[in-house]
MDTraj code that builds the backbone (N, CA, C; nanometers):
import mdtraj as md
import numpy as np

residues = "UNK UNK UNK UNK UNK UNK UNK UNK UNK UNK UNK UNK UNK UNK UNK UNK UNK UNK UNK UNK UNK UNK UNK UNK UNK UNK UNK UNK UNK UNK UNK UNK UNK UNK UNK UNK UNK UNK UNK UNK UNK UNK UNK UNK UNK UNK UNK UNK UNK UNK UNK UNK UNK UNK UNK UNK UNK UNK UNK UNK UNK UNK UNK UNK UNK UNK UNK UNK UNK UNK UNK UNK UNK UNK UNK UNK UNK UNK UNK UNK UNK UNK UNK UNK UNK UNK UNK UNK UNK UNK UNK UNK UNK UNK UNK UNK UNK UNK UNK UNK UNK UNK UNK UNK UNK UNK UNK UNK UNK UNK UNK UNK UNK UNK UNK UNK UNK UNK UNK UNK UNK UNK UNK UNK UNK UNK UNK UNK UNK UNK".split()
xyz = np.array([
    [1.4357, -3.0026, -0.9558],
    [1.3704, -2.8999, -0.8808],
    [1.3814, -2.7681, -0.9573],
    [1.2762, -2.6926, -0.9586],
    [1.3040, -2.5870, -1.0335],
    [1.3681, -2.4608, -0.9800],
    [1.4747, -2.4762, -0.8337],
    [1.5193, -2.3789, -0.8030],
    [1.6340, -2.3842, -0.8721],
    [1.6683, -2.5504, -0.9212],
    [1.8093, -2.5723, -1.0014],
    [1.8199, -2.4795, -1.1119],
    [1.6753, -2.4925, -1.1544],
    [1.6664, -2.4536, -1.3393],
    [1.6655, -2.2774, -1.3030],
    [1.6243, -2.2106, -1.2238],
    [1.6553, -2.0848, -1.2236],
    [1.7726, -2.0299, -1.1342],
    [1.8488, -2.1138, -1.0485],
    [1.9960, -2.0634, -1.0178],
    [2.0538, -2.0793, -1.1615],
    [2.0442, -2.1621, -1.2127],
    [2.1254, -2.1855, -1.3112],
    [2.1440, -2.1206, -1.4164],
    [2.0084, -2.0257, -1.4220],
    [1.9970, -1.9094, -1.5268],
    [2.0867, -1.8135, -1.4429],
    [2.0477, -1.8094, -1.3095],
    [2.1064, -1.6816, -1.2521],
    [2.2439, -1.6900, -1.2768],
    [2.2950, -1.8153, -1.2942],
    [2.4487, -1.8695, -1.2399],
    [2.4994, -1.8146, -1.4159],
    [2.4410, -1.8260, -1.5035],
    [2.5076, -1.8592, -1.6317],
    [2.5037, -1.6943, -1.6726],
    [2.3858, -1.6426, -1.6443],
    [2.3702, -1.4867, -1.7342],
    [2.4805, -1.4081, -1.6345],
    [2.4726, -1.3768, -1.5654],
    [2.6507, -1.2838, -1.5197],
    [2.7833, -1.3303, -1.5599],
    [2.7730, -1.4557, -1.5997],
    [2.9044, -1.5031, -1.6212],
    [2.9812, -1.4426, -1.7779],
    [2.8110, -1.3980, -1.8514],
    [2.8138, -1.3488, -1.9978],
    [2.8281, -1.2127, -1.9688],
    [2.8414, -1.1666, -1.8459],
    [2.8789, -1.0166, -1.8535],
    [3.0367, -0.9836, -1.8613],
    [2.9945, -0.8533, -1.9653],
    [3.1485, -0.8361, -1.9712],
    [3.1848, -0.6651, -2.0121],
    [3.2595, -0.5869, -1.9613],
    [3.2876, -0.4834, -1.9557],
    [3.2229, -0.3780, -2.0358],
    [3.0766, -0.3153, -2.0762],
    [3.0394, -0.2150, -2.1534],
    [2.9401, -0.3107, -2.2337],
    [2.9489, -0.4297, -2.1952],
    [2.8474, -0.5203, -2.2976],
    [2.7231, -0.5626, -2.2432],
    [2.6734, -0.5323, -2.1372],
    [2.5385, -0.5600, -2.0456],
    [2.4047, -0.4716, -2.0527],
    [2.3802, -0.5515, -2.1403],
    [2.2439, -0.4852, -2.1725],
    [2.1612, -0.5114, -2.0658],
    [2.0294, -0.3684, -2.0961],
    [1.9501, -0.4127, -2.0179],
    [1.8747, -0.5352, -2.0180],
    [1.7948, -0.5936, -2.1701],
    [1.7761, -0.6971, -2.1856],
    [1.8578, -0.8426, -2.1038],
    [1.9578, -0.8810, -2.0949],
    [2.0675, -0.9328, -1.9529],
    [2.0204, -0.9213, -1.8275],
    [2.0223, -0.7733, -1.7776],
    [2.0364, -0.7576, -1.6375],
    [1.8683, -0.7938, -1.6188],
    [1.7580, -0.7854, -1.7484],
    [1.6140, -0.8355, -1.6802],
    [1.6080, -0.9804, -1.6955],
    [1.7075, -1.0530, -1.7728],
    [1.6846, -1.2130, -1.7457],
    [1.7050, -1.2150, -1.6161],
    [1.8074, -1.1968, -1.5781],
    [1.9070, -1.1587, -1.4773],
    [1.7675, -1.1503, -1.3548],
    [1.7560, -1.0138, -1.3358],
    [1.6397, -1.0059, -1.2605],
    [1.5445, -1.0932, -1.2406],
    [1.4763, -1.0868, -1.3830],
    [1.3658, -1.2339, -1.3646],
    [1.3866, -1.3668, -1.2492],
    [1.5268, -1.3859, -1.3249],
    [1.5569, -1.5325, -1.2220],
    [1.5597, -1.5567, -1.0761],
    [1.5722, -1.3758, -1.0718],
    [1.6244, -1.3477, -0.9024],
    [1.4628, -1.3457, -0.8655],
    [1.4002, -1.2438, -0.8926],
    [1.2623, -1.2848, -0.8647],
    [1.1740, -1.3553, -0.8826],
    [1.1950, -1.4605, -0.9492],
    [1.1425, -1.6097, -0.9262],
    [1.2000, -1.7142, -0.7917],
    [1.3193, -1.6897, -0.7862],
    [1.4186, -1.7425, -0.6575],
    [1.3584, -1.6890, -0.5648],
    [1.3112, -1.5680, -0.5287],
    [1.2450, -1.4914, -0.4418],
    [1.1414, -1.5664, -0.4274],
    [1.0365, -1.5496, -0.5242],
    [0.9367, -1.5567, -0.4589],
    [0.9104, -1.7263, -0.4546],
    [0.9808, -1.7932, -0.5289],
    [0.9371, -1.9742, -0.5158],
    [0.9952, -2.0041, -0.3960],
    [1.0739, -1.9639, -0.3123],
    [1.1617, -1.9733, -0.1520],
    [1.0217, -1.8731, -0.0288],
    [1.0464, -1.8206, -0.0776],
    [0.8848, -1.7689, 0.0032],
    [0.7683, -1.8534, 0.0019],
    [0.7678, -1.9549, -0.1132],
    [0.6413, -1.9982, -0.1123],
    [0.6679, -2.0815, -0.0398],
    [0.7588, -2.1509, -0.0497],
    [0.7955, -2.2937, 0.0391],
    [0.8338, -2.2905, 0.1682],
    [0.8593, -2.1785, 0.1881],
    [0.9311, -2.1261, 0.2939],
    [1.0522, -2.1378, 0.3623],
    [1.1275, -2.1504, 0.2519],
    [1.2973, -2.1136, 0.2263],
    [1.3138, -1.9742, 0.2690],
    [1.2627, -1.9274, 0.3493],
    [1.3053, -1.7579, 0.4275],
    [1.4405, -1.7374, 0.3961],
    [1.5619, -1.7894, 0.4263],
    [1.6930, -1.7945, 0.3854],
    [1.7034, -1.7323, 0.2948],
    [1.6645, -1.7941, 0.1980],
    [1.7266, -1.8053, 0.0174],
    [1.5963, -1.6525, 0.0013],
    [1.4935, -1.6773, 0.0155],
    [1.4260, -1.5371, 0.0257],
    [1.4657, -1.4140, 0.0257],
    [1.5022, -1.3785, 0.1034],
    [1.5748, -1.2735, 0.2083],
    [1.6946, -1.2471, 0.1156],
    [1.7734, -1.3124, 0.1059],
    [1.9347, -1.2992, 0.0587],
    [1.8978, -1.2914, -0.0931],
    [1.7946, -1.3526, -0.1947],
    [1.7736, -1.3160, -0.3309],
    [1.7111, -1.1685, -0.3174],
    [1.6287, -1.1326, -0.2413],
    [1.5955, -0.9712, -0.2083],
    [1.6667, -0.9037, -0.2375],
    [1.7661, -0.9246, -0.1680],
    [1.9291, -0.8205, -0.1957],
    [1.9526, -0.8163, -0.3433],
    [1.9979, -0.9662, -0.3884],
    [2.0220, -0.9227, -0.5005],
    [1.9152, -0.8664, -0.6000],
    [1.7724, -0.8908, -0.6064],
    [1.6763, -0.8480, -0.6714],
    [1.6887, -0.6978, -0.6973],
    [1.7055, -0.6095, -0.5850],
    [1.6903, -0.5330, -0.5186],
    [1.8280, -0.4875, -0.6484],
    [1.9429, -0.4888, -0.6312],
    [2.0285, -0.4533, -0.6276],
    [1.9883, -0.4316, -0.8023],
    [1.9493, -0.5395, -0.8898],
    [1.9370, -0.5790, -1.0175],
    [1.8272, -0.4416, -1.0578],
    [1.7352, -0.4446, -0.9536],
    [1.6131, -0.3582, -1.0299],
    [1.6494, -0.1960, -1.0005],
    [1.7435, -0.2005, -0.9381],
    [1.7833, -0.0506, -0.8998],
    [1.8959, -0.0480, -1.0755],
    [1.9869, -0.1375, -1.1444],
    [2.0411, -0.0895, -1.2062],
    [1.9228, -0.0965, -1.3614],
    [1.7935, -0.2140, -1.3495],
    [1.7216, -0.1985, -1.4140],
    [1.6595, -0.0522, -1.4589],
    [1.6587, 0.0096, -1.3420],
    [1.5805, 0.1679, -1.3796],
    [1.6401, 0.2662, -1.4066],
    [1.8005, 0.2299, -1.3916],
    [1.8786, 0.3248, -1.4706],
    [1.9235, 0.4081, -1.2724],
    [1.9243, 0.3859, -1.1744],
    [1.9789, 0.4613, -1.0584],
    [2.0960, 0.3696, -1.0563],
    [2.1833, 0.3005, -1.0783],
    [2.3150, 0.2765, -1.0369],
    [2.3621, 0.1750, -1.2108],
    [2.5247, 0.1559, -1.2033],
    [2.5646, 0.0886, -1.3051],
    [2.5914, -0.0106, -1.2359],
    [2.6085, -0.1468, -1.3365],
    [2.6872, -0.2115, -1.2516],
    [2.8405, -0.2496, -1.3058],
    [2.8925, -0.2057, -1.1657],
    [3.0566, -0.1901, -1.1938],
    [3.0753, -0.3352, -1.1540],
    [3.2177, -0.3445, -1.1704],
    [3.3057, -0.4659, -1.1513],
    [3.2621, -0.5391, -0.9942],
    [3.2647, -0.4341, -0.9116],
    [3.1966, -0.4655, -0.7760],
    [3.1183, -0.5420, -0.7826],
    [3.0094, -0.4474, -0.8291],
    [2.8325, -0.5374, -0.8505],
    [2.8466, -0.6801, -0.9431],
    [2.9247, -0.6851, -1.0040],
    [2.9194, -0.7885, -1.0776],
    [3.0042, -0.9340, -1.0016],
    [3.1131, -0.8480, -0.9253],
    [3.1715, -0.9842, -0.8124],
    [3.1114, -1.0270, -0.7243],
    [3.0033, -0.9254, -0.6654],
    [2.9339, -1.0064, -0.5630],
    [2.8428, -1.0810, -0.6384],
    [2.8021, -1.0484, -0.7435],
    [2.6483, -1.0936, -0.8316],
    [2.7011, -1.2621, -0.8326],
    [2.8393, -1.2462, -0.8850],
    [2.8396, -1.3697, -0.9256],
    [2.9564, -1.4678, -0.7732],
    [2.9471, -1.4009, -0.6437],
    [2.9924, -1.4908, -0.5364],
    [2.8466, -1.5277, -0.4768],
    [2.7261, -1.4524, -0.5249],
    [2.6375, -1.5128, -0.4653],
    [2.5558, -1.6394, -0.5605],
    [2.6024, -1.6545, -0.6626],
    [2.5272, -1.7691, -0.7415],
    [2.6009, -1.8864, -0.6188],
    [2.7376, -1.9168, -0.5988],
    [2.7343, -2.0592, -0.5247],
    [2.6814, -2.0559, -0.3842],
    [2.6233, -1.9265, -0.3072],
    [2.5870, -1.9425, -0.2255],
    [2.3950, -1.9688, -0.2422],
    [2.3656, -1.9309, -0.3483],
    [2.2672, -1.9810, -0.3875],
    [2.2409, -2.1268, -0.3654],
    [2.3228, -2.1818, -0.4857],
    [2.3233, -2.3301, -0.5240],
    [2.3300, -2.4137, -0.3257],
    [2.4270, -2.3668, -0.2772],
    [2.4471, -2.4198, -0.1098],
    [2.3093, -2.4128, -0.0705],
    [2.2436, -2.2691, -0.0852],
    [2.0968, -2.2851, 0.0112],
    [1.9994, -2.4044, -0.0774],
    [1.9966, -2.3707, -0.2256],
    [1.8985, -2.5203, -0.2806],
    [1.9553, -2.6195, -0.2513],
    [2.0828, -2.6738, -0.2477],
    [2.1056, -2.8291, -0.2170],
    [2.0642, -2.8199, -0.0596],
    [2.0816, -2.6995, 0.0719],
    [2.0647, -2.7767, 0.1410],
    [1.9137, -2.7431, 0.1943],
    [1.8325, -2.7204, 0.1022],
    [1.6882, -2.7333, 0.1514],
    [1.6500, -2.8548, 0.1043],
    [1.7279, -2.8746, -0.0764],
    [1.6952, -3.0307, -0.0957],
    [1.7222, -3.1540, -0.0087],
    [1.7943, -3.1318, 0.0917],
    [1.8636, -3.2295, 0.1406],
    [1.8093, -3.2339, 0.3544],
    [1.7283, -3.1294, 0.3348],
    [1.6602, -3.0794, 0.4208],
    [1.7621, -3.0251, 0.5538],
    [1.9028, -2.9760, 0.5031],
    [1.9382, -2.9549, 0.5809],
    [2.0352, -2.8044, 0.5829],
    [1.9268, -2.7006, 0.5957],
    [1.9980, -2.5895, 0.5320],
    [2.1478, -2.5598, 0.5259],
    [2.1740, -2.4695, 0.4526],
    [2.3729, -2.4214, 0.4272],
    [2.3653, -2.3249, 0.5329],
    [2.5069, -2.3450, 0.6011],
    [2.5768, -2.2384, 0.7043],
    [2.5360, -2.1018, 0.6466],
    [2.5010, -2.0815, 0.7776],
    [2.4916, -1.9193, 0.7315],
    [2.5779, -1.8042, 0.6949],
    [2.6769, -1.8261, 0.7580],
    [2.7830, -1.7740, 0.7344],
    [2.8433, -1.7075, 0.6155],
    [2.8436, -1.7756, 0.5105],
    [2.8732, -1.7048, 0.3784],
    [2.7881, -1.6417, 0.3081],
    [2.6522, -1.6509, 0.3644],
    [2.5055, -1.5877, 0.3378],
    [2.5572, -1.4528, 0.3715],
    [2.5160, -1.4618, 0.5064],
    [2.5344, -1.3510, 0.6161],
    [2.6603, -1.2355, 0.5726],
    [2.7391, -1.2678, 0.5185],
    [2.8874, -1.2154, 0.4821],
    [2.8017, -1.1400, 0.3496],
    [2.7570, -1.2098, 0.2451],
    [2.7302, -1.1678, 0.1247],
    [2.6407, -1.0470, 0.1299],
    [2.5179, -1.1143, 0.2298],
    [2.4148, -1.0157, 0.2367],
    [2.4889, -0.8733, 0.2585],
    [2.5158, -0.8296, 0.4047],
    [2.6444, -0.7763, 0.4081],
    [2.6631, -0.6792, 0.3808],
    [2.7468, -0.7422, 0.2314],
    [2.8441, -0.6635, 0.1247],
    [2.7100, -0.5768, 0.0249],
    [2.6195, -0.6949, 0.0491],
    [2.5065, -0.6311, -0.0974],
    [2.4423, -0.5303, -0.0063],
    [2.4032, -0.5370, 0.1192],
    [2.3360, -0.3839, 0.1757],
    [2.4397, -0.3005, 0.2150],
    [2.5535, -0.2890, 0.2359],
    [2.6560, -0.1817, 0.2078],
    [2.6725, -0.0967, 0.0674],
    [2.6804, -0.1644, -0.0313],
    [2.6370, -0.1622, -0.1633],
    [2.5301, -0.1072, -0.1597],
    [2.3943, -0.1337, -0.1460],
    [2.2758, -0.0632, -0.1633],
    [2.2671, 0.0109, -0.0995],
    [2.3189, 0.0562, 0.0055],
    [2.3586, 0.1767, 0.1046],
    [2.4075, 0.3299, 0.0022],
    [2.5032, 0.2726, -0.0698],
    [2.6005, 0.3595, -0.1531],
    [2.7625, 0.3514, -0.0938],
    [2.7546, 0.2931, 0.0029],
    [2.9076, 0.3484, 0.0772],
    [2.9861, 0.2354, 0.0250],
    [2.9481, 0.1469, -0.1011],
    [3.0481, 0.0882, -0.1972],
    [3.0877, 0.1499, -0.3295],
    [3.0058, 0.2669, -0.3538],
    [3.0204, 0.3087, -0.4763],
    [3.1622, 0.3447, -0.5024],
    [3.2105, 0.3468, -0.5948],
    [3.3630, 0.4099, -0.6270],
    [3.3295, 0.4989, -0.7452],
    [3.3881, 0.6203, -0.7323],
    [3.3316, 0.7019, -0.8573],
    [3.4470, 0.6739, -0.9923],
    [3.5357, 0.6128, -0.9453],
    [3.6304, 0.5609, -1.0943],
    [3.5602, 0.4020, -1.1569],
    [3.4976, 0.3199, -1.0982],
    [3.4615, 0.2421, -1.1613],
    [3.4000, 0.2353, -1.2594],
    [3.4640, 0.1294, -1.3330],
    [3.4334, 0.1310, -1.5000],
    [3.2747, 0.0452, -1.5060],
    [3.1436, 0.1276, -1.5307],
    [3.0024, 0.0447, -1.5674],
    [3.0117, -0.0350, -1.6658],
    [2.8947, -0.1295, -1.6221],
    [2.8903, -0.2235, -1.6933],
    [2.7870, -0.2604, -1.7816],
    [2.7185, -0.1784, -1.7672],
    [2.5252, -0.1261, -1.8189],
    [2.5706, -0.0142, -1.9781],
    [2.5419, -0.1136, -2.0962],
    [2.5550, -0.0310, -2.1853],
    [2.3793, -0.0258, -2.2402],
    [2.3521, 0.0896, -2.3051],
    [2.1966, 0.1061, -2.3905],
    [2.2039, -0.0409, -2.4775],
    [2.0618, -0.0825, -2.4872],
    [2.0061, -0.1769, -2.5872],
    [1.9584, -0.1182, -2.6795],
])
top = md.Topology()
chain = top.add_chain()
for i, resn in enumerate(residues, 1):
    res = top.add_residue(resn, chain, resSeq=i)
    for name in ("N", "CA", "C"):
        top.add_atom(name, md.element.get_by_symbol(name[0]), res)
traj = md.Trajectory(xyz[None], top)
């Protein structure tokens, strides 16, 4: 299924992030994958997985344009939401969606975050120039 082949990008490119080394080139694979997850769950009508890749899309294209870095924060949720990813594709494959629960929690954290009221002004970014 090809939601495998693009969690799996999503799942692998944060894992290559690493302190001052995240290019923008990264954070737009990065992006890409999220907005393909987006919009191939919309088409099918995975609303779930929709909705909750928004956030992160959202979150990716805001550090894409240069309005936020991403700190250690952004990068822990980035990468607690790849297995909640993988949960919503196995359980649409399996036709039986994933608890919401750890969705719901994540989402959450990522619109608190996009709020600003996660920012920490000592955190070390993670967005260096290409």
């Amino acid at each position: 299924m090809i939601f495998h082949h693009l969690v799996n990008v999503f799942v692998m490119s944060p894992a290559h992030v690493h302190i001052a080394q995240a290019t923008i080139g990264l954070i737009n694979t990065i992006f890409r994958a999220a907005h393909s997850i987006k919009g191939g769950s919309g088409t099918f009508g995975f609303m779930d997985m929709a909705e909750f890749t928004h956030l992160l899309e959202t979150l990716l294209d805001e550090a894409r344009e240069g309005k936020r870095t991403l700190d250690a924060a952004a990068v822990d949720l980035l990468l607690r939401s790849t297995d909640c990813l993988r949960a919503m594709v196995t359980g649409h494959q399996n036709e039986q969606p994933a608890e919401a629960g750890i969705a719901d929690e994540l989402a959450a954290a990522f619109k608190v975050m996009l709020d600003g009221k996660a920012a920490s002004d000592s955190a070390q970014p993670l967005v260096a120039n290409s």
